[in-house]
C-alpha positions as CSV (number, residue, x, y, z in Angstrom):
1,X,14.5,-65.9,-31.6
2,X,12.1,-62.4,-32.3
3,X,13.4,-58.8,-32.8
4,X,14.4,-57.4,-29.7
5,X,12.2,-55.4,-27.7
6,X,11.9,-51.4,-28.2
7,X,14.0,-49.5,-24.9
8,X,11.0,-48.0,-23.1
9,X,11.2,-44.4,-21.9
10,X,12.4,-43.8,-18.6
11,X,13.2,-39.9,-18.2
12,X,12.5,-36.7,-19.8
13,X,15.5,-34.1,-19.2
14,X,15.8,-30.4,-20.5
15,X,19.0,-29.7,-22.2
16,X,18.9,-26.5,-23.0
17,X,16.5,-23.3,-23.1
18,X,15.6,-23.2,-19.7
19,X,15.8,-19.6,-17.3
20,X,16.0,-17.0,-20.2
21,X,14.4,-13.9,-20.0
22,X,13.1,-11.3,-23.1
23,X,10.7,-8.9,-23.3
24,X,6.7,-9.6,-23.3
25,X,5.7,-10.5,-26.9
26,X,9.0,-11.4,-28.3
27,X,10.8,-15.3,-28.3
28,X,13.6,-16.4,-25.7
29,X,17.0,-16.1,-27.6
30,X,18.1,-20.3,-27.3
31,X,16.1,-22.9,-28.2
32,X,14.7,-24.9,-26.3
33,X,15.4,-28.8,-26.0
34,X,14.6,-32.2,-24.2
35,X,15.9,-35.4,-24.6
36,X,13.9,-39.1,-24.0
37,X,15.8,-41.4,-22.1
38,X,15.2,-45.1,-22.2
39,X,15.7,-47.7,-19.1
40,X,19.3,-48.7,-20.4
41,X,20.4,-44.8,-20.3
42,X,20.2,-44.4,-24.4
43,X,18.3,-41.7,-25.7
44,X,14.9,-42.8,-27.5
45,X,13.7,-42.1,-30.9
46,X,10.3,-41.7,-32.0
47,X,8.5,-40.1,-29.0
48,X,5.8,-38.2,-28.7
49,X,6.8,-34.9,-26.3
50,X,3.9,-32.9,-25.8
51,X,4.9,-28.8,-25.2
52,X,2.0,-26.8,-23.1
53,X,2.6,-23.1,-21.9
54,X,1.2,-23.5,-18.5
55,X,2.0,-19.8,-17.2
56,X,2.6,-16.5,-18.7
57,X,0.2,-16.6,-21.4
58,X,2.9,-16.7,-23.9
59,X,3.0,-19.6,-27.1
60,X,5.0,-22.0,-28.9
61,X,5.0,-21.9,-32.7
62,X,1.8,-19.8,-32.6
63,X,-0.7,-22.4,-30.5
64,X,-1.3,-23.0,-26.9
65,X,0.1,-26.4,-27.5
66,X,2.5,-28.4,-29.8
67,X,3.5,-32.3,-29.7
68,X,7.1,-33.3,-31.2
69,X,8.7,-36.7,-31.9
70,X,12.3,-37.3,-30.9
71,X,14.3,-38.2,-33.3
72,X,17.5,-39.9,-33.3
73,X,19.3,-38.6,-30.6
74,X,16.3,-38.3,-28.3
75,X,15.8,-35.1,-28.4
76,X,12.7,-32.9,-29.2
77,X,12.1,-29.1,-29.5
78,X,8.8,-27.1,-29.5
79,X,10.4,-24.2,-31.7
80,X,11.1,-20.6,-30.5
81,X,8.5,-20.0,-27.1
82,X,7.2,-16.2,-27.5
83,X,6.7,-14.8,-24.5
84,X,3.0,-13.6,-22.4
85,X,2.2,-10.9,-19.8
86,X,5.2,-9.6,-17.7
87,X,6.7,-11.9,-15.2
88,X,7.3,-15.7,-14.4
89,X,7.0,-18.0,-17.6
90,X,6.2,-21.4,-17.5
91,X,6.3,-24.4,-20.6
92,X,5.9,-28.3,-19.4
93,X,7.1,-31.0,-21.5
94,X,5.6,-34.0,-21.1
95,X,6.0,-38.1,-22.2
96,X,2.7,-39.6,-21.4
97,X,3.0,-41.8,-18.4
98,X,6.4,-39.9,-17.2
99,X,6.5,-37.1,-15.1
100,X,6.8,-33.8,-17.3
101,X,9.8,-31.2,-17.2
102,X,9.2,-27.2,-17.1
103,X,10.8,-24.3,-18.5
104,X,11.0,-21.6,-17.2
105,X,11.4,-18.1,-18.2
106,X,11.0,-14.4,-17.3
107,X,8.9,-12.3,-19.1
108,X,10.1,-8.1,-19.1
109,X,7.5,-5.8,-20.0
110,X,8.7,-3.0,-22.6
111,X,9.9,0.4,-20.7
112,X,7.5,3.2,-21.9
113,X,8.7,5.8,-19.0
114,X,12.0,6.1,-16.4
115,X,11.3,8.8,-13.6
116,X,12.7,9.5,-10.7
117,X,11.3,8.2,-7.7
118,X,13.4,9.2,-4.6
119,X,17.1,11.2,-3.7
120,X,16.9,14.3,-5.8
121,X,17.9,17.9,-4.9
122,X,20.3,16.7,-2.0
123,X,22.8,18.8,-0.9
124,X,26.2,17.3,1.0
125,X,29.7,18.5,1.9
126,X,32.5,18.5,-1.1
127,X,33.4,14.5,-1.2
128,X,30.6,13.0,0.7
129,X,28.2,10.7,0.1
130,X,24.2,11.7,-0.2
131,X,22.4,9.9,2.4
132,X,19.7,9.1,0.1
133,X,20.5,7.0,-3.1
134,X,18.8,7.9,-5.8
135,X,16.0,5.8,-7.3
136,X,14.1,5.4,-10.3
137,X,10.5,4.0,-11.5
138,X,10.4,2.0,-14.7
139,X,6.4,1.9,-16.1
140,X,4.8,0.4,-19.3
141,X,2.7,2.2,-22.0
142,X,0.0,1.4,-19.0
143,X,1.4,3.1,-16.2
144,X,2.4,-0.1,-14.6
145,X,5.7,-1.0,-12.9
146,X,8.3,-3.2,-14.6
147,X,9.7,-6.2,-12.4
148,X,13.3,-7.0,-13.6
149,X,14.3,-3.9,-15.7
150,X,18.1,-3.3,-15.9
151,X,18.9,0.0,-15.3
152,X,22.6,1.6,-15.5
153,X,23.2,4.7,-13.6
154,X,26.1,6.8,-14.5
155,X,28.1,9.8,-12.5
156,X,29.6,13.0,-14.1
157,X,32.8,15.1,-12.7
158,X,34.7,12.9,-10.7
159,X,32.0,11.7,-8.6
160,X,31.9,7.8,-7.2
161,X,29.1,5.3,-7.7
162,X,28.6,1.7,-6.6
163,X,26.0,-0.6,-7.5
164,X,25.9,1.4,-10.9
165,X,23.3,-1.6,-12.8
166,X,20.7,-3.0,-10.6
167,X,17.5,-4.4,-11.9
168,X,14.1,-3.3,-10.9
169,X,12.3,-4.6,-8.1
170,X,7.9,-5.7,-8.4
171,X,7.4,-2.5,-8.2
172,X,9.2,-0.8,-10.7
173,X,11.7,0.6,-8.7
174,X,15.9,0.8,-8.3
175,X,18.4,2.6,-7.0
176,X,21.7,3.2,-7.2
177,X,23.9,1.4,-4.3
178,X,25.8,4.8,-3.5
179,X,26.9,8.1,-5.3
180,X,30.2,10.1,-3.3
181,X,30.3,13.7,-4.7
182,X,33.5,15.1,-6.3
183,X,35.9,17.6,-4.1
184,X,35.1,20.5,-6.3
185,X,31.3,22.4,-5.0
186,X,28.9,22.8,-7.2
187,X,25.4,20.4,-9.4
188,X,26.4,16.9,-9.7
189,X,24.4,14.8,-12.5
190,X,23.7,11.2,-12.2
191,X,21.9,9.6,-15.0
192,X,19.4,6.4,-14.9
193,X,18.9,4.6,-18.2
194,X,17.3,2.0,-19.5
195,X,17.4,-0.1,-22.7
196,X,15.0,0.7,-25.3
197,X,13.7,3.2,-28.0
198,X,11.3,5.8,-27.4
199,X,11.1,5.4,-23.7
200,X,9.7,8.7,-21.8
201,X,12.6,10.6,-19.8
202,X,15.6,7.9,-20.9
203,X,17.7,9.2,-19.2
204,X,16.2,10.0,-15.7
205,X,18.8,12.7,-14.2
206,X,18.7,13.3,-10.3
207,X,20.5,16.8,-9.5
208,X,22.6,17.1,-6.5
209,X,24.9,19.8,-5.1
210,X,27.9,20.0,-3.7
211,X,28.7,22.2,-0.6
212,X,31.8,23.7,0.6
213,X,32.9,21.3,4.0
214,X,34.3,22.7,7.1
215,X,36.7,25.7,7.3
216,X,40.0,23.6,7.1
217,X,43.1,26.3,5.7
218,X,43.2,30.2,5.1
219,X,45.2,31.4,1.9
220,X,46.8,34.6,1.0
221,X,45.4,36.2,-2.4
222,X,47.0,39.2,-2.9
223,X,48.5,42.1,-0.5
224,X,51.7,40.3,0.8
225,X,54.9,42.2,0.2
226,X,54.3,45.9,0.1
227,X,55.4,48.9,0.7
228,X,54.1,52.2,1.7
229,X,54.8,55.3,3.4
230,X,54.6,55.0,7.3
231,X,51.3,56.1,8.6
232,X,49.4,55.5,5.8
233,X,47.2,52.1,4.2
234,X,49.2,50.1,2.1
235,X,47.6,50.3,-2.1
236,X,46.3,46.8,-2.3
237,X,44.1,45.2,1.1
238,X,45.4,42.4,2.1
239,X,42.8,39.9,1.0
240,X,42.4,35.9,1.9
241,X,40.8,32.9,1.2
242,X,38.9,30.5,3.4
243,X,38.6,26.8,2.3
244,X,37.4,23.8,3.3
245,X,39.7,20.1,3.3
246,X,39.3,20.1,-0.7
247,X,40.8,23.5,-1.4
248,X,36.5,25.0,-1.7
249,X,36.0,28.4,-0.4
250,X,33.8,28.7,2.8
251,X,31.3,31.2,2.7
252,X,30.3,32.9,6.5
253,X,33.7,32.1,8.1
254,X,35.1,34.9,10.5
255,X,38.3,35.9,9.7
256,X,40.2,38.0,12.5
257,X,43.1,40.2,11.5
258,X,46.0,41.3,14.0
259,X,48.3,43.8,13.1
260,X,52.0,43.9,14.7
261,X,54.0,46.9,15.8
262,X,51.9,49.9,15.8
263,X,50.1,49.0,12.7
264,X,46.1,48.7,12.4
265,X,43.9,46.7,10.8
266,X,40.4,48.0,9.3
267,X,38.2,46.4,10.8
268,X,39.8,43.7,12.9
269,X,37.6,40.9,11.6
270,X,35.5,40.6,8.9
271,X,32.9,37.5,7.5
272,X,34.0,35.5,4.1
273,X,31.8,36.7,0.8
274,X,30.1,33.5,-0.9
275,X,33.3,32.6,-2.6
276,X,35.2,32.7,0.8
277,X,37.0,35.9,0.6
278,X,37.0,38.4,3.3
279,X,39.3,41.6,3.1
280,X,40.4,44.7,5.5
281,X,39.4,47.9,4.3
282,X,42.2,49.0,5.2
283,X,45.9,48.0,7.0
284,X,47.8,51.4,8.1
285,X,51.4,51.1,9.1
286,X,53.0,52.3,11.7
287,X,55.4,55.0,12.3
288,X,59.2,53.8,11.3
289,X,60.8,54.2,8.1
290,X,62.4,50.6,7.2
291,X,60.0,48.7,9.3
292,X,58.6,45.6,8.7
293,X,55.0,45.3,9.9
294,X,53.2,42.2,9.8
295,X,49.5,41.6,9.7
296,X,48.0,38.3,10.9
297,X,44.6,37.0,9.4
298,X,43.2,33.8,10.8
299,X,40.0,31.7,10.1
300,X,37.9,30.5,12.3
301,X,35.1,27.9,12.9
302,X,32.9,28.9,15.6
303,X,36.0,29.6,18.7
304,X,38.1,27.5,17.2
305,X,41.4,28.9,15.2
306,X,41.7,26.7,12.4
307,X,44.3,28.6,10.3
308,X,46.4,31.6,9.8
309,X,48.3,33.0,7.1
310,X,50.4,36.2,7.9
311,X,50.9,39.6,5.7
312,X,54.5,41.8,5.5
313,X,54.8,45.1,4.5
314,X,57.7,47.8,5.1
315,X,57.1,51.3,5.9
316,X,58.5,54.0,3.8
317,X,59.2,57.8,4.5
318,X,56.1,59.9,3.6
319,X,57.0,61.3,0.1
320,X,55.7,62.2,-3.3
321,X,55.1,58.9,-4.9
322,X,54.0,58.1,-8.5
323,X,53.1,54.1,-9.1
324,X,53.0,53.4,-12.8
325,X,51.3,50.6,-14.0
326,X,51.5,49.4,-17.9
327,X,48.5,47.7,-19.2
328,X,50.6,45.8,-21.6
329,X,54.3,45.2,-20.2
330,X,55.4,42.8,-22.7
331,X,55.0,45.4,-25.7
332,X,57.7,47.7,-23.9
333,X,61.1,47.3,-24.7
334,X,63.6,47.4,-22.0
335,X,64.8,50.8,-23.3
336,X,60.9,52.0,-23.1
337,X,60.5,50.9,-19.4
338,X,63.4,52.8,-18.9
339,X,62.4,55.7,-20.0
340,X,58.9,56.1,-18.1
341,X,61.0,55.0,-14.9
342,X,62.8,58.0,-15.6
343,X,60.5,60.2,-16.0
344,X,58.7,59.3,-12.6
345,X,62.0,59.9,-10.6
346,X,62.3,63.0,-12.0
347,X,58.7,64.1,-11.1
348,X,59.0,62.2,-7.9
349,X,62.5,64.4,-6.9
350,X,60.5,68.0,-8.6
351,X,57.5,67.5,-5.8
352,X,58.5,66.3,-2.6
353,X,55.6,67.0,-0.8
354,X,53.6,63.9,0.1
355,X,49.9,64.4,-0.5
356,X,46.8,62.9,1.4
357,X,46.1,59.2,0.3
358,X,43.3,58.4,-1.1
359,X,41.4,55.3,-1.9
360,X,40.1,54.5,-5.5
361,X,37.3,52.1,-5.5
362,X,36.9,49.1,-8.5
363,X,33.9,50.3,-10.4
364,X,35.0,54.0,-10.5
365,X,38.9,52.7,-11.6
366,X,37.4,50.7,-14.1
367,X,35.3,53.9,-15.5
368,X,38.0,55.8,-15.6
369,X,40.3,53.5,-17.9
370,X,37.2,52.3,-19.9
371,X,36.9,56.4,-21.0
372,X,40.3,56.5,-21.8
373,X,40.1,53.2,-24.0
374,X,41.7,51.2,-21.4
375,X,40.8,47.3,-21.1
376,X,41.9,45.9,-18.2
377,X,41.2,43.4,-15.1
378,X,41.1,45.8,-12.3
379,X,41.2,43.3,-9.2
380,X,39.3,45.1,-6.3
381,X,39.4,48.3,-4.7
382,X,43.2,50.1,-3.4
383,X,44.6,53.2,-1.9
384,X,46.9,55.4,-3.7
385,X,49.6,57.2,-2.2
386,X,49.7,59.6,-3.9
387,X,49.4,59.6,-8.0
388,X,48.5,56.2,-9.7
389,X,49.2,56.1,-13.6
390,X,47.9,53.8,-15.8
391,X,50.1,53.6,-19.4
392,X,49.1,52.1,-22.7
393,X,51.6,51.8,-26.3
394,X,48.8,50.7,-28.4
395,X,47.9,50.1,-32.2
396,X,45.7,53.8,-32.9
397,X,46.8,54.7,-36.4
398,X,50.1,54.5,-37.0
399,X,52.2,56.8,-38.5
400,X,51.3,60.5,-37.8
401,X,47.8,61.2,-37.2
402,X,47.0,60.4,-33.0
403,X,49.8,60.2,-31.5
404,X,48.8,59.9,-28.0
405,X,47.0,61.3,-25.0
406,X,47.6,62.2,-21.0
407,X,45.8,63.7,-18.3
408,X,44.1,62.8,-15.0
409,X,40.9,60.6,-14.6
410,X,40.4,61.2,-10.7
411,X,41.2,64.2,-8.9
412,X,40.9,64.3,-5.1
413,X,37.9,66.6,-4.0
414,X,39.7,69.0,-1.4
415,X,42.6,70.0,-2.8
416,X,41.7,69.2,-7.0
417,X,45.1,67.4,-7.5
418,X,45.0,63.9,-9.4
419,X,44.3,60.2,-8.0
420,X,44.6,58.8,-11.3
421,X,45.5,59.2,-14.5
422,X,46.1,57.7,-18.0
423,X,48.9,57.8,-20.3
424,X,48.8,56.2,-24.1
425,X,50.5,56.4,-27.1
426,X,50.6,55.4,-30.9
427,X,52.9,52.1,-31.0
428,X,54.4,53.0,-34.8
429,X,55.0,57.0,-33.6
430,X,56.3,55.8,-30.2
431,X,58.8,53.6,-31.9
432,X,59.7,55.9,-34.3
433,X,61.2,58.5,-32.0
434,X,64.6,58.6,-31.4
435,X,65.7,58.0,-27.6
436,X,66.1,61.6,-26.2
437,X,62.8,62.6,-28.5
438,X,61.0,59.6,-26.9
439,X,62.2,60.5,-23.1
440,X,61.3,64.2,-23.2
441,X,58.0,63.1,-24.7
442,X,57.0,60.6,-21.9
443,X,58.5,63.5,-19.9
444,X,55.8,66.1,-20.8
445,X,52.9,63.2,-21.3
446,X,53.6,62.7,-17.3
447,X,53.0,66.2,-16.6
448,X,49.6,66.5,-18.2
449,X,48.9,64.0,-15.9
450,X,50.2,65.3,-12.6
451,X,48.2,68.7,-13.7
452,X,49.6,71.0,-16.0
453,X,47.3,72.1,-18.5
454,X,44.6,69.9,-17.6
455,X,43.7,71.3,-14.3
456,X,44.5,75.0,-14.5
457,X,41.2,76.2,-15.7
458,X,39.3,74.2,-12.5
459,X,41.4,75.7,-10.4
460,X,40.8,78.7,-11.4
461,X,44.7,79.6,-12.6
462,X,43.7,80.5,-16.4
463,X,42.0,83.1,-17.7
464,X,40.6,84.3,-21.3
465,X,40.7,80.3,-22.2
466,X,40.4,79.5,-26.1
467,X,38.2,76.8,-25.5
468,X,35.4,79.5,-24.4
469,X,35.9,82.1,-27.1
470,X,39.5,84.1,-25.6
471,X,41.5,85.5,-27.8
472,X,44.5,85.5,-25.2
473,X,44.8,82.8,-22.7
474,X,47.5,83.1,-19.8
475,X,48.3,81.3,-16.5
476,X,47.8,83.5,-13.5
477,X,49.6,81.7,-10.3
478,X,52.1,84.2,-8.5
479,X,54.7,81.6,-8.7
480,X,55.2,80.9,-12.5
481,X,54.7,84.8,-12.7
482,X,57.5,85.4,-11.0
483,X,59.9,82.5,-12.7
484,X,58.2,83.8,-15.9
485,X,59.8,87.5,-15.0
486,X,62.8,85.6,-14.2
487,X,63.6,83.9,-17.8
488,X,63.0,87.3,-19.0
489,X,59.3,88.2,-19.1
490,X,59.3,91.1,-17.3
491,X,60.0,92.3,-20.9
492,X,57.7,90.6,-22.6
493,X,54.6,93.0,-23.6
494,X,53.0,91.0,-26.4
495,X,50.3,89.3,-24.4
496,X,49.3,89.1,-20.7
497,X,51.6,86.9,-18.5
498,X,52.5,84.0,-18.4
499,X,51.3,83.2,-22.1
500,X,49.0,80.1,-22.5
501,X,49.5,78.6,-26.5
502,X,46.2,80.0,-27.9
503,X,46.3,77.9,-31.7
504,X,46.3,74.1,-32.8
505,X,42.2,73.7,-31.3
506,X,41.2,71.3,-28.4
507,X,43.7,68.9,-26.5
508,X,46.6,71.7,-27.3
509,X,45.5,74.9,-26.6
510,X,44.8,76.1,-23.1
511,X,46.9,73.4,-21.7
512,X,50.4,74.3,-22.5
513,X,53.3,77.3,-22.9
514,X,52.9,80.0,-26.0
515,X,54.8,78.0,-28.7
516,X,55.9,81.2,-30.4
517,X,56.9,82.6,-26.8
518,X,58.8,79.7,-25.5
519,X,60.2,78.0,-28.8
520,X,61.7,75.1,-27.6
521,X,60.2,75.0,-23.8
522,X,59.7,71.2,-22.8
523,X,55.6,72.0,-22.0
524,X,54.7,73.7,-25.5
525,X,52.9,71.5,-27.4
526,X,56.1,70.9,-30.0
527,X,58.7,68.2,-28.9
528,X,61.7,70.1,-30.9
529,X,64.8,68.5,-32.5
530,X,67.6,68.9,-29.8
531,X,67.0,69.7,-26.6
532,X,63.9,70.8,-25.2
533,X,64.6,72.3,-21.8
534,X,62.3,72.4,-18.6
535,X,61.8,75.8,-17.4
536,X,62.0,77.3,-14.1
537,X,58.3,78.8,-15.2
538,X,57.1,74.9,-15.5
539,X,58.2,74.1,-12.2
540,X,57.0,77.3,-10.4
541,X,53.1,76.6,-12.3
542,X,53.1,73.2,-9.8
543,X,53.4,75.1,-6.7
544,X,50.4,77.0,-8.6
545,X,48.5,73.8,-8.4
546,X,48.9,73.1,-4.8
547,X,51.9,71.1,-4.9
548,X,54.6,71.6,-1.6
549,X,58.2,70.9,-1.9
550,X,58.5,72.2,-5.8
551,X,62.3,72.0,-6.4
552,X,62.8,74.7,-8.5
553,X,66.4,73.6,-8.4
554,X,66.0,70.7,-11.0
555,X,64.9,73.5,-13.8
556,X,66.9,73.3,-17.2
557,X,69.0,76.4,-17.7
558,X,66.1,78.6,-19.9
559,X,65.8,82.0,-21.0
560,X,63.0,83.4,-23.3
561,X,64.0,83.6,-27.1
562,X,64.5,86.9,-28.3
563,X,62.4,86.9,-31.2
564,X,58.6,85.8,-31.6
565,X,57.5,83.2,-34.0
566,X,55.0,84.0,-35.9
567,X,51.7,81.9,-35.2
568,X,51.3,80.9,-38.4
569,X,54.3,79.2,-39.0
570,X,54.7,77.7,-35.3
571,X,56.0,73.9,-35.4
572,X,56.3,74.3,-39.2
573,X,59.4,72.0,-40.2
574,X,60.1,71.5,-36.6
575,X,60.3,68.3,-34.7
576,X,57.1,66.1,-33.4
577,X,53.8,67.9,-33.1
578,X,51.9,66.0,-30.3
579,X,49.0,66.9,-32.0
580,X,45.6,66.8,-29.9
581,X,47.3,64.6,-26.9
582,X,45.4,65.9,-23.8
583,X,42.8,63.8,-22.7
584,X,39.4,65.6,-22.7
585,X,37.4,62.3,-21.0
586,X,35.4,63.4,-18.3
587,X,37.5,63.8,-14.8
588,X,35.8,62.5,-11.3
589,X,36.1,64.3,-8.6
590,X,36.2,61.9,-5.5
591,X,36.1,62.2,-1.7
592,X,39.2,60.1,0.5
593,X,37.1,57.1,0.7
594,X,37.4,57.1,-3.5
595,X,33.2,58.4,-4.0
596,X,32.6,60.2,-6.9
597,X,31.3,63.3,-5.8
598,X,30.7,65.0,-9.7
599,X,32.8,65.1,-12.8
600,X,34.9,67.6,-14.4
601,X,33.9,68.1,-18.3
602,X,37.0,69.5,-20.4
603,X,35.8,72.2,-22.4
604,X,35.7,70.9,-26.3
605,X,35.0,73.9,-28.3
């Protein structure tokens, strides 16, 4: 009996390599492998498998062509299969007489440029989706459009994607499934890349923006909760805010305002700003003390009331009013708040005539603290009824030197008495005083500001002034004159009445009481140890200025000092010389509705 026969081959089968995909020019990542199967099912050795690249242009180990035997297992490999021209890939296998297996492959061309092709510059509502999803083009070194190019799209701030990796299409192009814009307004980024160094525009950003939606709420900013003298506007404007579902202000929304109880609203409606603001000019109360008046603002969309939000305030009797506001509250002790407090219910019960309001518009506020070396956030425009005063404890120089400074910024135009003014002092000398020192200096500070001293020459109450060459200064009104007579100046024949100080150069003299006259008056410019009364003359000099309802009644018990001090030796070993302390910044001079008109320029010589 002979050797058996050899098992003839039956089948050729791929086992592995086939459906890859790489780039053009480079070799499919796993190899590639067939197996020779005999009639009885077992794999055959020694067969000749023939490997041809039949599509793609592509090559296996360098030829167009390669023939491999099968070794023991049956199985044969053509080596790594470098890929042709972009797209479909094609490599038969074939046992001669049996029918021959492919492979097949995909061949990517090499991204040279990403650009985008279609869904830029949209604009949509605050949380929608654009109705065009953005698309890119892929291209080779040649300008032409690569098939099967994976591209990954990413979303910035919040915003929602789908389809975030699809692959290019044959010609070049993909897009993004969807892209849903954050709730906040504003540009939105989406960025297409691809894989690959060097590539032109990688990554491809498509700009979209955001847009407020639909008026959907109206919020209160600022305004609630006042109080103000019946008749008049209250300070602040009530001032809202219309949004949209997602909290966004709406710009163009009207906004109608309804004021209760004989109260009126300036104008009655008004159109939101691009941020969604919208403000009265004014809101003037009614005519009861202790009311509560309410003012109603809603927004609309188109005749539709969509929201509402509602304002109080209580009306006051009309008085003399002084609001203080400090720039920095949290340096001030509770003892220090005390003490300004003080001293504005004291000026507050002195002059009980109410004056005019006035409104003070932002950019002109904000001038006036910036000369005075004020740095604050000044929220919009207000009325004043009727002295607003700014305060500042700040670092200057510390001990000695500067200790301070006070006087009005603003002054109304018809009657010359202050809107505004400033008061600041020298943290280290402010905390160094001791408490009655400290409240009869805040005390005098406050009156620079309300006027005395700094707005007697403008009004025309001082003559012979230092500051232009006099050798004798003096206050002229009638009714410090007379109070001057009363304390015992109708003796006094040294100088003309009522004695202005005339030594210690700008920012002391002209603007306060003849130290060597008055001693230890509160308004020379000496705080003196002990008490430092507040004359009858003092008093009397505000009625000078304009002011109605002076009670002289709240004068300290004050008599002139029997003997002069000598110039020369004034303040020498005495108490706190306030030094140069009145402002000399330039004072505006502004109409009711808060327009500078022209500026008052302290004399500095």
């Amino acid at each position: 009996m002979g050797p058996p026969e050899p098992d003839a081959p039956a089948t050729v089968e791929i086992v592995s390599g086939s459906g890859q995909t790489a780039t053009t020019g480079t070799a499919v990542a796993n190899s590639l492998l067939v197996r020779v199967v005999g009639r009885s099912g077992a794999p055959v050795a020694g067969v000749s498998v023939a490997f041809v690249v039949t599509v793609g242009g592509g090559s296996v180990q360098g030829s167009n062509g390669t023939t491999v035997t099968t070794g023991a297992d049956g199985t044969a490999s053509p080596g790594p299969w470098t890929l042709g021209a972009p797209g479909p890939q094609e490599l038969e296998a074939a046992v001669f007489t049996l029918p021959p297996v492919v492979f097949t492959a995909t061949s990517l061309g090499i991204p040279a440029e990403i650009a985008v092709a279609a869904g830029a510059d949209q604009e949509v509502a605050a949380g929608s989706r654009v109705p065009v999803p953005p698309e890119v083009l892929v291209t080779d070194a040649d300008g032409a459009p690569l098939a099967g190019i994976t591209v990954t799209f990413g979303a910035d701030r919040g915003a929602a994607i789908t389809g975030a990796t699809p692959v290019t299409d044959r010609t070049g192009r993909a897009a993004v499934g969807s892209w849903t814009l954050g709730t906040a307004t504003g540009i939105y980024t989406l960025a297409a890349t691809v894989a690959g160094a060097e590539v032109k525009g990688n990554p491809a950003r498509v700009e979209a923006r955001a847009l407020p939606g639909p008026a959907a709420a109206v919020e209160a900013v600022e305004g609630d909760g006042q109080e103000s003298e019946t008749r008049l506007p209250v300070p602040v404007p009530p001032k809202v805010q219309v949004q949209d579902a997602h909290g966004n202000g709406v710009a163009g929304a009207t906004v109608t305002f309804t004021a209760s109880g004989g109260s009126a609203a300036v104008p009655g409606s008004a159109v939101t700003d691009p941020d969604g603001f919208a403000t009265v000019d004014k809101w003037i109360l009614g005519p009861t003390a202790g009311a509560t008046y309410r003012l109603t603002a809603t927004a609309r969309d188109g005749d539709s009331a969509v929201d509402s939000v509602t304002f109080r305030a209580t009306g006051v009797a009309a008085v003399y009013r002084i609001d203080i506001v400090h720039a920095n509250p949290g340096s001030l002790s509770e003892s220090q708040r005390g003490a300004f407090d003080k001293a504005e219910q004291f000026w507050e019960k002195a002059i009980t005539g109410n004056l005019p309001w006035s409104t003070v518009l932002k950019q002109a506020l904000e001038d006036c603290l910036a000369r005075n070396g004020f740095t604050l956030d000044v929220p919009g425009d207000r009325v004043v009824d009727d002295l607003l005063i700014y305060v500042d404890i700040r670092d200057i120089d510390g001990p000695g030197g500067v200790f301070g400074g006070a006087g009005p910024c603003q002054i109304r135009a018809d009657t010359g008495l202050p809107v505004v003014g400033t008061m600041f002092f020298d943290v280290t000398d402010m905390n160094g005083l001791s408490e009655e020192a400290r409240d009869e200096t805040i005390l005098h500070e406050m009156a620079h500001v309300i006027g005395f001293g700094t707005l007697w020459e403008y009004l025309g109450l001082l003559r012979e002034p230092k500051s232009r060459g006099g050798t004798d200064p003096h206050f002229i009104g009638p009714a410090a004159l007379d109070a001057f007579s009363s304390i015992g100046g109708d003796a006094y024949t040294d100088s003309k009445p009522v004695p202005v100080q005339s030594v210690g150069g700008p920012g002391v003299w002209d603007g306060h009481w003849r130290e060597f006259v008055f001693h230890t008056e509160l308004m020379t410019s000496f705080i003196d140890r002990g008490k430092n009364p507040l004359s009858v003359v003092t008093l009397a000099s505000f009625q000078d200025l304009g002011y109605e309802g002076v009670d002289l009644g709240l004068a300290d018990e004050f008599t002139l000092p029997s003997g002069a001090m000598a110039p020369e030796i004034v303040g020498a070993g005495r108490g706190i010389d306030l030094g140069d302390h009145i402002s000399r910044a330039p004072i505006a001079v502004v109409d009711r509705d808060g327009r500078v008109v022209r500026y008052v320029t302290p004399s500095r010589r």
